[in-house]
BAPA-970082 format. One record per residue (C-alpha): residue in three letters; x, y, z; residue number from 1; chain. Coordinates in steps of 0.05 Angstrom, whole numbers, plus 32768, in hexadecimal, padded with zeros to 4 digits. Layout:
// residues N
resn; c1; c2; c3; resi; chain
ALA; X; Y; Z; NUM; A
...
This chain:
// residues 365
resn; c1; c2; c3; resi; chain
UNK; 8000; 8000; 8000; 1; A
UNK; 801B; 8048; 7FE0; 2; A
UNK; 7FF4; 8073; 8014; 3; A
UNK; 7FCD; 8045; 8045; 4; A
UNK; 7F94; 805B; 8066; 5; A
UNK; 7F5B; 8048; 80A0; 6; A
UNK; 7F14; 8052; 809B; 7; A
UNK; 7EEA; 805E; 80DE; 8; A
UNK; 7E9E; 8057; 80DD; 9; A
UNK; 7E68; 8072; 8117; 10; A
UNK; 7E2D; 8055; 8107; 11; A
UNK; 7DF0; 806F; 8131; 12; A
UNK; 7DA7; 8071; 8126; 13; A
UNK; 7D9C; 80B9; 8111; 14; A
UNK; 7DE2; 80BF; 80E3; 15; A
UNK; 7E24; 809B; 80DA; 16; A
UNK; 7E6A; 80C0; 80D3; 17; A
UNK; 7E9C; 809D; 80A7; 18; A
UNK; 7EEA; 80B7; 80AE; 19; A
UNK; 7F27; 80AB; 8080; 20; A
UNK; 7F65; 80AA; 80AD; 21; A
UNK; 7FAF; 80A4; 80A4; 22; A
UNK; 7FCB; 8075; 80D4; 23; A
UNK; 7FE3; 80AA; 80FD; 24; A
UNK; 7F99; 80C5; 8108; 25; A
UNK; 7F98; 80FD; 80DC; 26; A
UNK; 7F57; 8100; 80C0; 27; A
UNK; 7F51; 80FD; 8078; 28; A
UNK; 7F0C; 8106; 805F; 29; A
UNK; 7EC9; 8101; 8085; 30; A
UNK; 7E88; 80F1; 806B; 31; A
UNK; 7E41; 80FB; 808C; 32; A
UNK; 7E10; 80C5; 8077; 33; A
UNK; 7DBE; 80A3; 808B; 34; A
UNK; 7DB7; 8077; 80CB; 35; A
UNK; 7DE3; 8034; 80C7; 36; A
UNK; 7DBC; 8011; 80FD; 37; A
UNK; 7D9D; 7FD4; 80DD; 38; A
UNK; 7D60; 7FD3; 810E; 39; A
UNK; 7D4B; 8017; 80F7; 40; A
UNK; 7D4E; 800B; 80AC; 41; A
UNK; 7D65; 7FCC; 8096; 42; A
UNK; 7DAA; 7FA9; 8089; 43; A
UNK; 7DA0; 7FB2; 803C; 44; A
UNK; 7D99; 8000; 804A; 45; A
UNK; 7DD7; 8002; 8075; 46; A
UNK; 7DF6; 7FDC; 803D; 47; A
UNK; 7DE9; 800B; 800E; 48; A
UNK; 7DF1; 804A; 8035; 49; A
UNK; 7E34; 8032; 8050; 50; A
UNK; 7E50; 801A; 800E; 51; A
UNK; 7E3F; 805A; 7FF4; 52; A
UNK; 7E64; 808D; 8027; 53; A
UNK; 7E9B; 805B; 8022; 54; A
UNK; 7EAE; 8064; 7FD7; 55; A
UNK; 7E9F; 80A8; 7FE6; 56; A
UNK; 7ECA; 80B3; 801E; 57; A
UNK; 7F05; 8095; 7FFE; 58; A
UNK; 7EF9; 80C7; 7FC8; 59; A
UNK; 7F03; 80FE; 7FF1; 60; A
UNK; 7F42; 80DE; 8008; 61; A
UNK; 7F63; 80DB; 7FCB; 62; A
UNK; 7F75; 8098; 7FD8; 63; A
UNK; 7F60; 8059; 7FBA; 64; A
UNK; 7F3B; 8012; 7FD4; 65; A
UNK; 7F85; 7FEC; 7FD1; 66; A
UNK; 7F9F; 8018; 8000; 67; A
UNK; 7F64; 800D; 8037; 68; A
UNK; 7F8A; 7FEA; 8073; 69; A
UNK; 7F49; 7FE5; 809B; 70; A
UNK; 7F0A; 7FF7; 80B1; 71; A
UNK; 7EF5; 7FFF; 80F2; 72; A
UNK; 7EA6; 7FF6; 80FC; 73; A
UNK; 7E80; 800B; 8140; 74; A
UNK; 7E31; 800A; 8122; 75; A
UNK; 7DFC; 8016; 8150; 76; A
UNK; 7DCE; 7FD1; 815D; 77; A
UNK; 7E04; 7FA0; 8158; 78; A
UNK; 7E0D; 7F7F; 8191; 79; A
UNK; 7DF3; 7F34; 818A; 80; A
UNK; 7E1C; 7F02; 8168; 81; A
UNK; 7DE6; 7EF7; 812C; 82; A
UNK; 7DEB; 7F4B; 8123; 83; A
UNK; 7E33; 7F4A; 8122; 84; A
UNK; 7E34; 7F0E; 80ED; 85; A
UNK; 7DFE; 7F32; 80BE; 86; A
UNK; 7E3A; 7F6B; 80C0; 87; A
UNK; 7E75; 7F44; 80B6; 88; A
UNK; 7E5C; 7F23; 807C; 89; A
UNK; 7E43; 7F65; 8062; 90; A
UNK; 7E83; 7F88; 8063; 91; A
UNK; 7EAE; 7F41; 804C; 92; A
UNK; 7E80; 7F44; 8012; 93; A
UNK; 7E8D; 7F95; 8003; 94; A
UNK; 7ED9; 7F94; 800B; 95; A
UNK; 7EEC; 7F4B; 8015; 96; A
UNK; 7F3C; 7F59; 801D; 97; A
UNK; 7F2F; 7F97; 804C; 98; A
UNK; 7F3C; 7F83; 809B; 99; A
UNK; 7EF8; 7F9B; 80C5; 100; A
UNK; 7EF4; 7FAC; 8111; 101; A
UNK; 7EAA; 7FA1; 8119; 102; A
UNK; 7E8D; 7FB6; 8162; 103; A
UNK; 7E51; 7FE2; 8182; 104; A
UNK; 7E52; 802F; 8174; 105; A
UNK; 7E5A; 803A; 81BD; 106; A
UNK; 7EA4; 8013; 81BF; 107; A
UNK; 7EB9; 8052; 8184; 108; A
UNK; 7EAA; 8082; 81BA; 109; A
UNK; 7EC9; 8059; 81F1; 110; A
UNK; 7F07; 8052; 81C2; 111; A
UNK; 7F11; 809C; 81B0; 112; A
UNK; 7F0C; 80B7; 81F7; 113; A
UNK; 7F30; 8079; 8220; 114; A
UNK; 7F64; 8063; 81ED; 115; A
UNK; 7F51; 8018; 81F1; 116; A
UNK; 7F1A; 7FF2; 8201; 117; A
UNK; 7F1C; 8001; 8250; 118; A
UNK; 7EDD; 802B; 8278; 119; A
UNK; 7E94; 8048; 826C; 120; A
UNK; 7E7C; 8061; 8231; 121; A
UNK; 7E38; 808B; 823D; 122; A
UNK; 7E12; 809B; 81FB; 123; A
UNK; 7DD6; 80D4; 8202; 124; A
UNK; 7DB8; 80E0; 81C4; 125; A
UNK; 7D7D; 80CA; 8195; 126; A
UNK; 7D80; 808F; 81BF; 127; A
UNK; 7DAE; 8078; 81F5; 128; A
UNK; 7DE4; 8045; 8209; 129; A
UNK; 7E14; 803C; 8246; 130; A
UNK; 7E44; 800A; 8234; 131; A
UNK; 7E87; 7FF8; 8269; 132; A
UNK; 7EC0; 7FC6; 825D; 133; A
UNK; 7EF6; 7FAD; 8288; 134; A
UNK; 7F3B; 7F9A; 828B; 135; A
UNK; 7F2D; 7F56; 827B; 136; A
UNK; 7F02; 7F66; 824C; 137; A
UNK; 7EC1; 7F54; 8265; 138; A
UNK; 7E82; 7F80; 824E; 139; A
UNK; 7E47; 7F99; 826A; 140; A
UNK; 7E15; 7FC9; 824C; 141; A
UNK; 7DD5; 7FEF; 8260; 142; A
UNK; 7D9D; 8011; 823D; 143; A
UNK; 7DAB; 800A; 81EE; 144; A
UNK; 7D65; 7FF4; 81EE; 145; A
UNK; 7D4E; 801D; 81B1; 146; A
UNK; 7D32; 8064; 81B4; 147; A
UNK; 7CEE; 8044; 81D5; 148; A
UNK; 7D04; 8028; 8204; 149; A
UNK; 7D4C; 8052; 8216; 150; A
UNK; 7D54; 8085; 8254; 151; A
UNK; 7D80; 80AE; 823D; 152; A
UNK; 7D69; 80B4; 81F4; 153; A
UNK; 7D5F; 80FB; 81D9; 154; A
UNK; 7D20; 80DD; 81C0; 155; A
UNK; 7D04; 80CC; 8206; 156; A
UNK; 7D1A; 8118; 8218; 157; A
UNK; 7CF2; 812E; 81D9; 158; A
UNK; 7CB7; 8108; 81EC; 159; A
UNK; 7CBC; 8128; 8237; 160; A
UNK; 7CBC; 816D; 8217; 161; A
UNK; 7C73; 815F; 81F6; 162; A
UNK; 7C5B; 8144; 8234; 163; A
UNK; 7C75; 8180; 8257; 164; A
UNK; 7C49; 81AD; 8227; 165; A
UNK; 7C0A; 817C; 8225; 166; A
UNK; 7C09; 817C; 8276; 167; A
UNK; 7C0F; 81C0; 827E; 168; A
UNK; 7BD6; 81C7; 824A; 169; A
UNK; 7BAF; 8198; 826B; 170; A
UNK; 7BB8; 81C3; 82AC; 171; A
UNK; 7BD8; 8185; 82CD; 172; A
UNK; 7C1D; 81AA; 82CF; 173; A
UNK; 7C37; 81EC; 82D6; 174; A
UNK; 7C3E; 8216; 829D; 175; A
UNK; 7C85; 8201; 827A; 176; A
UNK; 7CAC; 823F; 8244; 177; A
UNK; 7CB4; 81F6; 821C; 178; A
UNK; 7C6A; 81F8; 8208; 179; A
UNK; 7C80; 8242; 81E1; 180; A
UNK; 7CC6; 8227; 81CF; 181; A
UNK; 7CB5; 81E8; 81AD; 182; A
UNK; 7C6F; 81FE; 8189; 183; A
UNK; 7C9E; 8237; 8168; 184; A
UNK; 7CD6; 8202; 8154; 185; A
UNK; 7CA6; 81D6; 813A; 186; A
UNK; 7C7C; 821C; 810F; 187; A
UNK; 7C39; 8202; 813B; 188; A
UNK; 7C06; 8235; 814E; 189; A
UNK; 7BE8; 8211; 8197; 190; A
UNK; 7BFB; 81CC; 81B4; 191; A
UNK; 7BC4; 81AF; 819E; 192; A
UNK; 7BE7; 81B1; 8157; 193; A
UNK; 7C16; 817F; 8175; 194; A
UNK; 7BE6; 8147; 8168; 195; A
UNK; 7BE6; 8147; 8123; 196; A
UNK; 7C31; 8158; 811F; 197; A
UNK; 7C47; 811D; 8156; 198; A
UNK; 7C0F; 80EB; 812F; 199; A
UNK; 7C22; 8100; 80E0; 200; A
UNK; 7C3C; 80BC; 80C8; 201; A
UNK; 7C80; 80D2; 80AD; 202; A
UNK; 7C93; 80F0; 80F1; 203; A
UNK; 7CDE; 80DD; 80F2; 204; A
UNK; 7CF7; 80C6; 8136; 205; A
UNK; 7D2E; 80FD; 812E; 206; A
UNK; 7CFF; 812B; 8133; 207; A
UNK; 7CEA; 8117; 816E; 208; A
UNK; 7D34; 8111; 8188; 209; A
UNK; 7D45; 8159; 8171; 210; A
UNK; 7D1B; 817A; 81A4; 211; A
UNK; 7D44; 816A; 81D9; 212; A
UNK; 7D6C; 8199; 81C1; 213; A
UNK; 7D34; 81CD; 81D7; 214; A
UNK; 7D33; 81B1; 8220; 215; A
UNK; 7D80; 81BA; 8227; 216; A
UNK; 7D76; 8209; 820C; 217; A
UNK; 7D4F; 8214; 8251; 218; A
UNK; 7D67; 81E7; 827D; 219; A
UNK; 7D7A; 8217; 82A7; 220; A
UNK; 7D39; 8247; 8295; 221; A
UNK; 7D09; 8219; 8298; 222; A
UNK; 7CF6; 81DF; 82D9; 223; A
UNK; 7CD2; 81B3; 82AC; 224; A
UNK; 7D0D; 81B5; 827B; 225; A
UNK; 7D36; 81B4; 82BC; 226; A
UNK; 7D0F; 8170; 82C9; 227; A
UNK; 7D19; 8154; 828F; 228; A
UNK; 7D6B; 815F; 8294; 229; A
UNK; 7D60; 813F; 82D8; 230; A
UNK; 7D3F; 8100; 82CB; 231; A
UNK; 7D6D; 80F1; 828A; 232; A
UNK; 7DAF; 8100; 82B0; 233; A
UNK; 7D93; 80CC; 82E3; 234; A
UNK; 7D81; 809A; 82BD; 235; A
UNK; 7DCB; 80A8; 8298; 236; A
UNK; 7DE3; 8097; 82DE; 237; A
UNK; 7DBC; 8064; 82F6; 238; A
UNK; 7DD1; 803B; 82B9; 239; A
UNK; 7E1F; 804A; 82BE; 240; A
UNK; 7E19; 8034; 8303; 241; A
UNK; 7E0A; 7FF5; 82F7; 242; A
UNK; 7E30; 7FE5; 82BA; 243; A
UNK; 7E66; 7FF3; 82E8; 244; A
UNK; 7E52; 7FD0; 8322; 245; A
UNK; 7E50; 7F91; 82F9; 246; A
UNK; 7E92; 7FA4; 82DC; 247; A
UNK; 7EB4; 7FA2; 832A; 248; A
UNK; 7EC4; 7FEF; 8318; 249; A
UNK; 7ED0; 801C; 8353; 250; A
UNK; 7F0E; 800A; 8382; 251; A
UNK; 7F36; 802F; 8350; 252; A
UNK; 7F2F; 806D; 8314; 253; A
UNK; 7F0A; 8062; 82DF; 254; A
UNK; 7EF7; 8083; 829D; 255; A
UNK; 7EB4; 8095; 828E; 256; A
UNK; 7EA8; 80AE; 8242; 257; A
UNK; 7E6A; 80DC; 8240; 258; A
UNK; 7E5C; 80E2; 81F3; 259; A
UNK; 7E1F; 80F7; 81CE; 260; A
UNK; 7DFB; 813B; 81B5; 261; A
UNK; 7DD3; 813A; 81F1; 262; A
UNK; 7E07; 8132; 8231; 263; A
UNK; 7E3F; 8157; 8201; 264; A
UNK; 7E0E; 8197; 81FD; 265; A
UNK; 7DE9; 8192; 8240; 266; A
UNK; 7E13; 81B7; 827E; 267; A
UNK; 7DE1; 819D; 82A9; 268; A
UNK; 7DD9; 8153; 8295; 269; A
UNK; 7E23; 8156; 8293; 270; A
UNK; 7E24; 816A; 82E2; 271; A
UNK; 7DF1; 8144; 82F8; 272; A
UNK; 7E09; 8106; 82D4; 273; A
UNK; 7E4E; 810D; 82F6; 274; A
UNK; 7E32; 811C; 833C; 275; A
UNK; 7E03; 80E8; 8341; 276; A
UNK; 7E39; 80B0; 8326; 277; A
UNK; 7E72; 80C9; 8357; 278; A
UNK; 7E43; 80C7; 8393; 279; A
UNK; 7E3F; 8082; 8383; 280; A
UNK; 7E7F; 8072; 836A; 281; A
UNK; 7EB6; 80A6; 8379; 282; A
UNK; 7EF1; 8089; 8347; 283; A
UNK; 7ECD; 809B; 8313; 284; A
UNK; 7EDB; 80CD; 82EA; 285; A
UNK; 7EC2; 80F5; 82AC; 286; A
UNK; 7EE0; 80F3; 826C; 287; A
UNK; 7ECE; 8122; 822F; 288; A
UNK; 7EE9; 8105; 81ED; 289; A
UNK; 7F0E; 8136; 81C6; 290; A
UNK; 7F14; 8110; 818C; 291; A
UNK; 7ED2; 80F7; 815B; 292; A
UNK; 7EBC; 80B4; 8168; 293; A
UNK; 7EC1; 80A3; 8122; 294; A
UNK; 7F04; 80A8; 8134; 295; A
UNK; 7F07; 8078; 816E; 296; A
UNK; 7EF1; 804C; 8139; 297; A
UNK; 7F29; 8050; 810B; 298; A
UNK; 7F54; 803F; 8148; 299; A
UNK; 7F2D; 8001; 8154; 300; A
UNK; 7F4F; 7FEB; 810E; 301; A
UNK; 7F91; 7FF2; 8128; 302; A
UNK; 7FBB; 7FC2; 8148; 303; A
UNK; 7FD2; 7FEE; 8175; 304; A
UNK; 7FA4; 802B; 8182; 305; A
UNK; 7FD5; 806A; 81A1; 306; A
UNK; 7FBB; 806A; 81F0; 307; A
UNK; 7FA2; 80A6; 820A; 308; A
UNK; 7F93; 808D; 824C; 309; A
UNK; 7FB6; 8088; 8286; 310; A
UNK; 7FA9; 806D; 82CC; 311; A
UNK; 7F94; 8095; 8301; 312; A
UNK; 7F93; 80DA; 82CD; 313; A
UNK; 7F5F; 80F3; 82A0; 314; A
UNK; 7F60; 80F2; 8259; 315; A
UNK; 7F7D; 813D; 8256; 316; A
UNK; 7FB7; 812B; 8281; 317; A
UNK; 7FAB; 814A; 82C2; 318; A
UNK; 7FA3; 8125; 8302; 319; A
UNK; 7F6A; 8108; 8311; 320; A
UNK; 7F51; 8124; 834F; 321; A
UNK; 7F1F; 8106; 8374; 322; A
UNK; 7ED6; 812C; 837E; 323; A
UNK; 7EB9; 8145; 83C1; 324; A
UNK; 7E85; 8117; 83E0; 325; A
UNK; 7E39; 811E; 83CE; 326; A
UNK; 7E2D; 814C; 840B; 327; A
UNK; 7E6B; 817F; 83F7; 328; A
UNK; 7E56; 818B; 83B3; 329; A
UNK; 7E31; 81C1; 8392; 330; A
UNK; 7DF1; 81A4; 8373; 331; A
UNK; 7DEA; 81B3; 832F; 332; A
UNK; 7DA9; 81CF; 8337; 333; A
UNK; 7DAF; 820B; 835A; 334; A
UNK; 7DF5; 822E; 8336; 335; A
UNK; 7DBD; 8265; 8327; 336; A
UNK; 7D86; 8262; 8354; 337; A
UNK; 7D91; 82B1; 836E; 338; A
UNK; 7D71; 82BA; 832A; 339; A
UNK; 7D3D; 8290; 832C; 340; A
UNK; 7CF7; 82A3; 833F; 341; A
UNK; 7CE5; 8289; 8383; 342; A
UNK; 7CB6; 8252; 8363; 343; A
UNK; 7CE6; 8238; 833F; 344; A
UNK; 7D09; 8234; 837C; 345; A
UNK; 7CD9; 8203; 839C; 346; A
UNK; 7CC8; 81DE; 835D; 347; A
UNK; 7D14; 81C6; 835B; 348; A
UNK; 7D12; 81B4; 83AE; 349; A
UNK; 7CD4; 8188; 8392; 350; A
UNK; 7CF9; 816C; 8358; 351; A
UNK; 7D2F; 815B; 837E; 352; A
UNK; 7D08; 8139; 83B6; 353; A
UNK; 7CDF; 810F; 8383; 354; A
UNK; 7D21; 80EB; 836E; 355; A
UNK; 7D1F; 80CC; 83C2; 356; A
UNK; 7CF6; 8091; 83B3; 357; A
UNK; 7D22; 807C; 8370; 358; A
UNK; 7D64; 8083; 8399; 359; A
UNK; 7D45; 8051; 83CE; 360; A
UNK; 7D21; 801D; 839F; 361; A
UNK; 7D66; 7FF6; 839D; 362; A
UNK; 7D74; 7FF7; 83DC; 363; A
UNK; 7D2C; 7FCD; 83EC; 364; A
UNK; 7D50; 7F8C; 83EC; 365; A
């Protein structure tokens, strides 16, 4: 090979990111292409779209398909066995001589803020995925249910949002600035317009997704957006919790990746995700990836991926430092609650004392 190169591929199940990389890293060419998750639309769709952004990509390159070393795969919904089969074949059959890394789209992110396969990946965004593995190698995973049935998903935020707006219509809830926010993103005159625009067969789930992004504008404006931070972050937590509880992390530092639109943009989710795991488990600690997780795939194709973690430091090379305890810390709530009207004041005590009875439920046993 005159000029070999490495492709990296995040597949997810709004969009996948293909990269053309030299084997020192430097990005080549990157392409933006349709979902690649073959529950959402089909392994002869992700076939096509991927085989497509592919020749594409290596356009943009300059380069040609004998001097592809690799390709390093991490596609949303392939986890089981048969999935990662249906894959493999797929991609032996599109470029039989080409060496392919195939794993979940969570290990890419895991990858390009750890280094290696080591930690907690947590994914926030159309839906949502925690996914940990350990030095042995052993893997544990929660949520990554599909944007149904996910926690963290943007979609279940988007879907909070309209029942925000159809409670406070209803008079069941206090008025929420979402009910104005959203019916002007969405070019509706009254919420009652939301039925036909929530019910109108081609509704994507995207759209759905993408107004999450209106909650995180006022979460710090707004208590039911506030809520709606809250109960995501939890749930974020909850879930990394036990993925490392059943990973034996905790008697010493360990990375936790928090990737995603939704946790990347979110100051609050960000907080509260952080202070809710380190009450629990005090080694961890936070990691923002500064490189794309298309990226962290193309190392995944490499034999020997350049590390950039180290034990007992963070991923930016300062000292990891362990946090206060619960009790010491500033809750992320109230950073601006001189400015807050007093009834906001006491809808966040109440938000924050509804939470009680989900922090006891596992202790029941």
């Amino acid at each position: 090979m005159s000029n070999p190169f490495l492709i990296g591929i995040n597949g997810g199940g709004t969009r996948t990111t293909l990269i053309a990389v030299d084997p020192d890293l430097n990005i080549l060419a990157r392409v933006e292409t349709g979902p690649s998750n073959m529950h959402n639309v089909g392994l002869t769709i992700v076939r096509h779209t991927l085989s497509g952004a592919i020749n594409q990509l290596i356009t943009q390159a300059g380069r040609t398909l004998s001097d592809l070393a690799g390709i390093g795969a991490a596609i949303a919904g392939m986890d089981r066995p048969e999935e990662h089969r249906l894959v493999e074949k797929m991609f032996a059959e599109l470029y039989p001589n080409v060496p392919v890394t195939l794993d979940n789209d969570a290990i890419a992110a895991l990858v390009a803020g750890v280094g290696r396969r080591y930690g907690i990946v947590v994914i926030s965004g159309t839906g949502s995925i925690i996914y940990g593995i350990s030095e042995d190698g052993t893997r544990a995973r929660s949520d990554g249910w599909g944007y149904l049935l996910d926690q963290g998903s943007g979609y279940r935020m988007g879907c909070e949002a309209l029942m925000a707006i159809v409670r406070a219509q209803d008079g069941t809830a206090l008025p929420t600035a979402l009910t104005e926010r959203v019916l002007s993103k969405l070019k509706l005159k009254e919420p009652f317009d939301l039925i036909q625009w929530m019910y109108t067969p081609e509704r994507e789930i995207r759209e759905i997704a993408y107004l999450a992004v209106e909650v995180i504008a006022m979460e710090r404006s707004d208590v039911a957006a506030t809520g709606i931070i809250v109960r995501t972050a939890d749930a974020l937590a909850a879930n990394a919790i036990s993925v490392a509880k059943r990973l034996g992390f905790g008697t010493t530092p360990f990375p936790v990746v928090l990737s995603g639109g939704l946790i990347e943009n979110s100051a609050l989710m960000w907080d509260r995700f952080v202070a809710s795991v380190q009450a629990v488990l005090p080694r961890a600690y936070p990691v923002r990836s500064e490189r794309d997780a298309a990226v962290g795939a193309a190392m995944m194709a490499l034999t020997s991926p350049p590390s950039v973690y180290r034990e007992g430091a963070s991923t930016h090379g300062t000292e990891l430092s362990l946090p206060k305890k619960p009790t010491e810390q500033r809750n992320p709530l109230t950073t601006q609650i001189a400015q807050r009207p007093t009834l906001d004041l006491v809808r966040l005590m109440n938000l924050e004392d509804s939470h009680i009875a989900d922090k006891i439920a596992p202790e029941l046993p």
